[in-house]
C-alpha positions as CSV (number, residue, x, y, z in Angstrom):
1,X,107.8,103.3,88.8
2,X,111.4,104.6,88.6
3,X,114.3,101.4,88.5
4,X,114.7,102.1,92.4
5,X,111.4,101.6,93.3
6,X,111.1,98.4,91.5
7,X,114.4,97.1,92.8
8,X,113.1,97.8,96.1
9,X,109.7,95.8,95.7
10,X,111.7,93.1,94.5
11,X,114.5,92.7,97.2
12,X,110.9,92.7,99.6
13,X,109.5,90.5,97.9
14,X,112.7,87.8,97.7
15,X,112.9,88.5,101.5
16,X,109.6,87.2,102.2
17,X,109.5,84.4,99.6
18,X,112.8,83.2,101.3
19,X,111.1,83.2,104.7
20,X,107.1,82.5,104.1
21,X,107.8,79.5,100.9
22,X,111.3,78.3,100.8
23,X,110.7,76.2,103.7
24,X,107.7,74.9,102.9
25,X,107.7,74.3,99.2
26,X,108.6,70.8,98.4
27,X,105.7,69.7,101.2
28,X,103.2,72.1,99.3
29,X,104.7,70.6,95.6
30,X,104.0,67.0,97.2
31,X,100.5,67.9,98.3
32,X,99.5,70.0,95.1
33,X,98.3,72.6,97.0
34,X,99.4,75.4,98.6
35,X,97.9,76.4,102.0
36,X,95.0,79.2,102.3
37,X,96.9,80.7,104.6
38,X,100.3,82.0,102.4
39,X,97.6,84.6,100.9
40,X,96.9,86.0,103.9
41,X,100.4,85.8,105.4
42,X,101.6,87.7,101.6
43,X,99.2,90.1,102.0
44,X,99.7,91.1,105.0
45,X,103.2,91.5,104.2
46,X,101.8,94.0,101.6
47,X,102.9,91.7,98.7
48,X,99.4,91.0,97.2
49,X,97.5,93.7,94.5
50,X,100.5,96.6,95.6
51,X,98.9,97.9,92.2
52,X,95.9,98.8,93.3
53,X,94.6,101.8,94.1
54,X,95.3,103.1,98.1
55,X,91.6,103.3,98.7
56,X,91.0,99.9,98.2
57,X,94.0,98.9,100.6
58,X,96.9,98.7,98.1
59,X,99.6,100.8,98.1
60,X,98.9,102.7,94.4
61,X,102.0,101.4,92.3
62,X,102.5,101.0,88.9
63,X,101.3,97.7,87.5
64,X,104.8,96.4,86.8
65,X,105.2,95.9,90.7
66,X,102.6,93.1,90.7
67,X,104.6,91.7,87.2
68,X,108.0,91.9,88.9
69,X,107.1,90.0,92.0
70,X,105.8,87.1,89.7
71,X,108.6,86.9,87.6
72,X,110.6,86.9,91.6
73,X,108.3,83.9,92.3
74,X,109.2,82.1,89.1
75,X,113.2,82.6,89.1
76,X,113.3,81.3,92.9
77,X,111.8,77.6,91.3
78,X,108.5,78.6,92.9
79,X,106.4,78.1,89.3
80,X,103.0,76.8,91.1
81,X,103.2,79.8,93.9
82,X,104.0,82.5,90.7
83,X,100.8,80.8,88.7
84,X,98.1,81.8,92.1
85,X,99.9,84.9,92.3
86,X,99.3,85.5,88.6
87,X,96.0,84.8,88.0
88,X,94.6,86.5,91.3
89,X,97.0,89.7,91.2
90,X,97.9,89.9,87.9
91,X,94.1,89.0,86.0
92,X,91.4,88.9,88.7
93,X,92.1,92.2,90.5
94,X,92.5,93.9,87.0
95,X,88.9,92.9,86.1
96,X,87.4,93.8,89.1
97,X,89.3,97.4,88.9
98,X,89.1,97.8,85.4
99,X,85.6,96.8,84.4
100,X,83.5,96.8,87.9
101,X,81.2,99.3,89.7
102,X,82.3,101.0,92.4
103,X,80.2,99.0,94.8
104,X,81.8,95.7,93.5
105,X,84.9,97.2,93.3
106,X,84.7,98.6,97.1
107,X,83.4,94.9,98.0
108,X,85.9,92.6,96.5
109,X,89.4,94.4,96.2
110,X,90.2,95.2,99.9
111,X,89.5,91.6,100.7
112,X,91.8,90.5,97.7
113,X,94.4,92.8,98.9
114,X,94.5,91.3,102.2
115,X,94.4,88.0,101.1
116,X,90.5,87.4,102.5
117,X,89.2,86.9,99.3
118,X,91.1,85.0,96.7
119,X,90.1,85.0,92.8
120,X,90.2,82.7,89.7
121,X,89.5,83.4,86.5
122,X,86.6,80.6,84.7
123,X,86.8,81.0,81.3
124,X,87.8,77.6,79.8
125,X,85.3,74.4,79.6
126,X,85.6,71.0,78.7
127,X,84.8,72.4,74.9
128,X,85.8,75.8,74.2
129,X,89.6,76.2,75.5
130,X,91.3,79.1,72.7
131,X,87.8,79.0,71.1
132,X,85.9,81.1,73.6
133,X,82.9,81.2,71.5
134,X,82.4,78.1,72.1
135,X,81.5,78.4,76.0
136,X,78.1,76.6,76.9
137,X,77.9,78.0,80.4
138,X,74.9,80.1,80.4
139,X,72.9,83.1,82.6
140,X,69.4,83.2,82.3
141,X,68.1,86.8,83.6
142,X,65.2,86.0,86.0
143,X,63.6,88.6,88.3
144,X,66.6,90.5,90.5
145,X,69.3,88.3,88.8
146,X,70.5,85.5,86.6
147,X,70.4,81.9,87.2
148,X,73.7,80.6,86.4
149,X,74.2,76.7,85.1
150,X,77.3,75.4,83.3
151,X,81.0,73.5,84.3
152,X,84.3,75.4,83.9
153,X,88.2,73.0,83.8
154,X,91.4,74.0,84.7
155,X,90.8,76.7,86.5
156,X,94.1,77.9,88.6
157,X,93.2,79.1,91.9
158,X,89.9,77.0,91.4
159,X,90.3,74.9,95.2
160,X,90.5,78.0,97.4
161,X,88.7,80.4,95.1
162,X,86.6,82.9,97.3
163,X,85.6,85.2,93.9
164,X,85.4,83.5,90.1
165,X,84.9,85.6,87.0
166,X,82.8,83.9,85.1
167,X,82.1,83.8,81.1
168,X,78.5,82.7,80.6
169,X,76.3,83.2,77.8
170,X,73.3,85.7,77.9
171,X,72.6,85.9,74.7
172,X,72.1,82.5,72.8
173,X,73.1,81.6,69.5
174,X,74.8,85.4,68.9
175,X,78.5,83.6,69.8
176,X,80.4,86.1,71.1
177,X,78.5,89.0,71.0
178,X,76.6,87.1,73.5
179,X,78.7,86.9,76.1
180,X,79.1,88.3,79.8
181,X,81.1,88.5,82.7
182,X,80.1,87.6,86.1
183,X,81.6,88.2,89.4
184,X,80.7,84.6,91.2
185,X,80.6,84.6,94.8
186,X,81.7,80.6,95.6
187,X,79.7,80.9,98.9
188,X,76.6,81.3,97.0
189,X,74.1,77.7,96.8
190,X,74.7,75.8,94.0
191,X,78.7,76.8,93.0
192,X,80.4,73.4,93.4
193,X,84.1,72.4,92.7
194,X,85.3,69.1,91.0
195,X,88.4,67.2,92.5
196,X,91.7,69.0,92.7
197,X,93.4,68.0,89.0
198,X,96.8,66.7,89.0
199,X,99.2,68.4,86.4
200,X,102.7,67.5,85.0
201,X,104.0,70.8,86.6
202,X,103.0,74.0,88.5
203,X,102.0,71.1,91.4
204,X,101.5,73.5,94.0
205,X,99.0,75.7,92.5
206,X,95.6,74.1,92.9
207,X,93.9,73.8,90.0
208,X,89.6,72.2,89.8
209,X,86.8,72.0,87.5
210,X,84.0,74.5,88.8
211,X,80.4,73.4,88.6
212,X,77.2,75.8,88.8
213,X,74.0,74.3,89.5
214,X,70.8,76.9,89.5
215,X,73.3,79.5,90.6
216,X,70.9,82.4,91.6
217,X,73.2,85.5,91.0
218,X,71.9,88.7,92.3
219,X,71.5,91.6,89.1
220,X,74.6,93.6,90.4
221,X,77.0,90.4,89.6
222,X,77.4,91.7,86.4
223,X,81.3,92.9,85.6
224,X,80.7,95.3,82.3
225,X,78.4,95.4,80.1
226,X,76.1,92.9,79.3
227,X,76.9,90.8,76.4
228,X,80.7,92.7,76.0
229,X,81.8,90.2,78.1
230,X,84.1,88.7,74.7
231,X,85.1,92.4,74.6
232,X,85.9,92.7,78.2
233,X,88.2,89.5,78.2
234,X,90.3,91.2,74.8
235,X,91.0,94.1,76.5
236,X,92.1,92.3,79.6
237,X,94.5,89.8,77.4
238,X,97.4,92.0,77.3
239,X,98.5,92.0,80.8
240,X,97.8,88.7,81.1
241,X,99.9,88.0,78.0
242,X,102.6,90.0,80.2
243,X,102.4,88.0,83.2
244,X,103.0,85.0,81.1
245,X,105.6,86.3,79.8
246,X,106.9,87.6,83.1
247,X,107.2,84.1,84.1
248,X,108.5,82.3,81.4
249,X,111.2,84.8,81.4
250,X,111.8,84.5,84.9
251,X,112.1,80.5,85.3
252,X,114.4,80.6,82.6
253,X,116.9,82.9,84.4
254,X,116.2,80.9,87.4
255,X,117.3,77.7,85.6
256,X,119.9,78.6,83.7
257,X,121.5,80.1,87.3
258,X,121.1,76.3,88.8
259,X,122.8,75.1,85.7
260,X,125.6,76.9,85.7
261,X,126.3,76.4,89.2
262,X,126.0,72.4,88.7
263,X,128.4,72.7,85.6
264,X,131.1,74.2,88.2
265,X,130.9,71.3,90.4
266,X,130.0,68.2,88.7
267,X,133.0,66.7,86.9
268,X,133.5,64.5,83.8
269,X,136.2,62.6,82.2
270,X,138.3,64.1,84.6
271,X,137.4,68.0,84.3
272,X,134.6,70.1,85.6
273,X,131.3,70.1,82.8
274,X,132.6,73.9,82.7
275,X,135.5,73.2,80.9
276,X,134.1,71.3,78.2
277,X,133.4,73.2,74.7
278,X,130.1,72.2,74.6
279,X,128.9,72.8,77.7
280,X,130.2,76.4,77.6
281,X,128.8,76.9,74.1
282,X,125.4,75.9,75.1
283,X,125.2,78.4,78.0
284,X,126.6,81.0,75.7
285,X,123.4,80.6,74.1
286,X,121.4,79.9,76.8
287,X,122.9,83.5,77.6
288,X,122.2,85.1,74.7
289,X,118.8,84.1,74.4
290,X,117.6,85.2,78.1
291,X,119.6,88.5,77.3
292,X,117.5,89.2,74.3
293,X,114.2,88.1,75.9
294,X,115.1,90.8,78.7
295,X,115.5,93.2,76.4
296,X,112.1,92.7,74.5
297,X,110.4,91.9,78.1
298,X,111.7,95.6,80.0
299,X,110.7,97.3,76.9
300,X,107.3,96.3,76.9
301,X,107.5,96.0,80.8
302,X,107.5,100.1,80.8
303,X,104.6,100.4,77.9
304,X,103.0,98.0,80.6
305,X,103.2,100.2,83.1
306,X,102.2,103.3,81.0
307,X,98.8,101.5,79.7
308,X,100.5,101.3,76.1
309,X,101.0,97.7,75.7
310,X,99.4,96.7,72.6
311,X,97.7,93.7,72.0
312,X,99.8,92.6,69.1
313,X,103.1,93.5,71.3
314,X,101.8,91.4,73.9
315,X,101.1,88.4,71.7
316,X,104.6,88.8,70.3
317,X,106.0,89.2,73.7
318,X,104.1,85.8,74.9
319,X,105.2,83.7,72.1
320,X,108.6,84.7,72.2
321,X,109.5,84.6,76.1
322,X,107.5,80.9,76.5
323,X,109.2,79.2,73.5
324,X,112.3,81.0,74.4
325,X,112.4,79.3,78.1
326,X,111.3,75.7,76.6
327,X,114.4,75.7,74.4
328,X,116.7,76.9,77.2
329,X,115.6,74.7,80.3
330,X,115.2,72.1,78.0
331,X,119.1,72.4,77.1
332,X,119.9,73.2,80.9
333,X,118.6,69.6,81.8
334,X,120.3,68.4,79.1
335,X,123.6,69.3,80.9
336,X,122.5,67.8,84.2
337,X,122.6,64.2,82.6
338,X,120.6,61.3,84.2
339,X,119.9,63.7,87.8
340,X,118.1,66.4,85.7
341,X,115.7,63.7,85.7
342,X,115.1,63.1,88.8
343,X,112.4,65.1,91.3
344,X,115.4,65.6,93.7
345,X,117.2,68.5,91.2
346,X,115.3,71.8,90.6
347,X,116.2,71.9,87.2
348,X,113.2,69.3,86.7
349,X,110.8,71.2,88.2
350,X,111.7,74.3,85.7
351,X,111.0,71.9,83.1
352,X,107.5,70.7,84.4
353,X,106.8,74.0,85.1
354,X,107.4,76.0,82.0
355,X,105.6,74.1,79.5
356,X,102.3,75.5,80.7
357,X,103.7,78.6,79.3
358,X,102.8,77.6,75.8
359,X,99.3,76.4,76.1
360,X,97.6,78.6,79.0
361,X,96.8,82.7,78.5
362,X,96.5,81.7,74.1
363,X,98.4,78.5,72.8
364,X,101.4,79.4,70.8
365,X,99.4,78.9,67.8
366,X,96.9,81.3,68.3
367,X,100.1,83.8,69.2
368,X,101.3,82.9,66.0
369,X,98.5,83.6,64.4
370,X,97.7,86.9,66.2
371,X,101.6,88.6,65.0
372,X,100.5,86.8,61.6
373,X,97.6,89.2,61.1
374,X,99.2,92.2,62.3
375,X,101.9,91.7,59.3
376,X,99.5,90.7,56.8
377,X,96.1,91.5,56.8
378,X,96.3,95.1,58.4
């Protein structure tokens, strides 16, 4: 999508953050959830999936659209609101589109669109987090279908979840060549969720522990192939990488705005924090850092968007842009004294909110690793 276009989708998508979240937001932070009801209202507004294809009820754009309009969510302060958005428009609806039939397809995406349906992603147990081979959730094929039993944690979206992709193991004891994908209808007997989990940031996206219990999944569940589920999720891992990235670049701009705005106001030994050498040397790099991080981010943005983002790219991208926005919200608080921390200033909630950034979508450590190997053992 051309530079117009995008700007256009974003100036919407500010407009109807400003009127559907900003007056809402601290009530939905306090309760750790956001209401059912936003999805519907943002995709009725035509805010949710815009990515997907026309037939299916979006409106056909580029997949930087559905990026952009995170990275929107995370700038405003909104982090918990930008993770939902994420992980439904940014992961689940790629799944669906990328790896499902067209009946599953012609099923699920129209409701996702519209906000009917809403998806998470249940990859991560209690044991296997970056290690997916070590998932114990398992299908058993039985006549017309699999019986699914297992427990899945800190699943985003897991509270008002209406679709879960689930990992499960169909092949035993062949570790990730034994793996599939399963498109988990959590109206079906036997899906349970666990007690809403409280985080140290992104309060208002609901996040649960899913639990299956003889889960009797009809045969046509199956997303992909069977047992290239471990397959399925690598090829997915780049835009999610992206969207991670997307935010994290976002909620540093977004901070780093709030903090120079304070710095113009709030005065010390007898001059504005803006006047002082260190306060203006430390936004300088504050600067300089989110400038450079643009630079890399728009760059792979448009490979994004052309299907040509490369794993490695993405990996490099992902480590960059989260440890990038720790450093520099980090430093904005700094200049905010004893109120940054306090709940009342927003530059807190950047903080709480961005360290997610290194641990979730591949810890920073397995990024490292990743850019490793592509320099040394190719």
């Amino acid at each position: 999508m051309n530079k117009e276009d995008l700007s256009l989708f974003r100036d919407m998508a500010v407009r109807a953050f400003e009127q559907e979240v900003t007056p809402f937001f601290e009530e939905w932070e306090e309760a750790e959830i956001a209401p059912r009801e936003l999805w519907r209202t943002l995709g009725a507004a035509g805010l949710l999936c815009p990515d997907m294809p026309e037939q299916y009820g979006g409106a056909g754009t580029s997949p930087d659209v559905t990026v952009v309009i995170a990275e929107e969510l995370a700038r405003m302060g909104y982090g918990g609101i930008a993770t939902g958005y994420n992980v439904h428009c940014g992961v689940v609806t790629a799944y669906v589109h990328n790896l499902g039939t067209e009946e599953q397809k012609q099923y699920w995406l129209p409701k996702m669109v519209s906000g009917e349906a809403m998806g998470a992603i249940a990859m991560t147990e209690p044991g296997a987090g970056s290690d997916v081979q070590k998932i114990r959730t398992q299908a058993v094929k039985k006549d017309r279908g699999w019986i699914l039993n297992g427990s899945k944690t800190f699943i985003s979206n897991g509270c008002h979840a209406d679709l879960a992709v689930v990992a499960a193991v169909t092949d035993p004891g062949k570790g990730a060549k034994g793996i599939s994908l399963f498109l988990v209808d959590a109206s079906l007997p036997g899906f349970e969720r666990g007690k809403k989990i409280a985080k140290m940031g992104i309060h208002s996206s609901d996040t649960a522990e899913l639990f299956f219990s003889d889960v009797h999944l009809p045969e046509e569940a199956l997303l992909g192939e069977l047992n290239r589920g471990f397959m399925s999720l690598m090829s997915e891992l780049p835009r999610e990488r992206m969207t991670c990235a997307a935010q994290a670049l976002g909620a540093a701009e977004g901070a780093l705005e709030v903090t120079v705005n304070y710095v113009k106001e709030r005065e010390a030994f007898g001059k504005p924090l803006s006047k002082l050498q260190n306060t203006r040397f430390k936004l300088a790099d504050a600067k300089a850092q989110v400038v450079l991080h643009r630079t890399l981010y728009e760059k792979q943005l448009a490979a994004f968007a052309e299907g040509k983002l490369s794993a490695d790219d993405a990996a490099l991208l992902k480590l960059s842009t989260t440890e990038m926005s720790c450093r520099v919200i980090d430093d904005c608080l700094q200049m905010f004294g004893g109120y940054g921390y306090t709940a009342e200033y927003a530059i807190s909630r950047f903080y709480r909110d961005v360290r997610i950034g290194r641990i979730w979508g591949g810890t920073s450590e397995i990024m490292r690793e990743l850019v490793a190997r592509s320099l040394l053992d190719s």
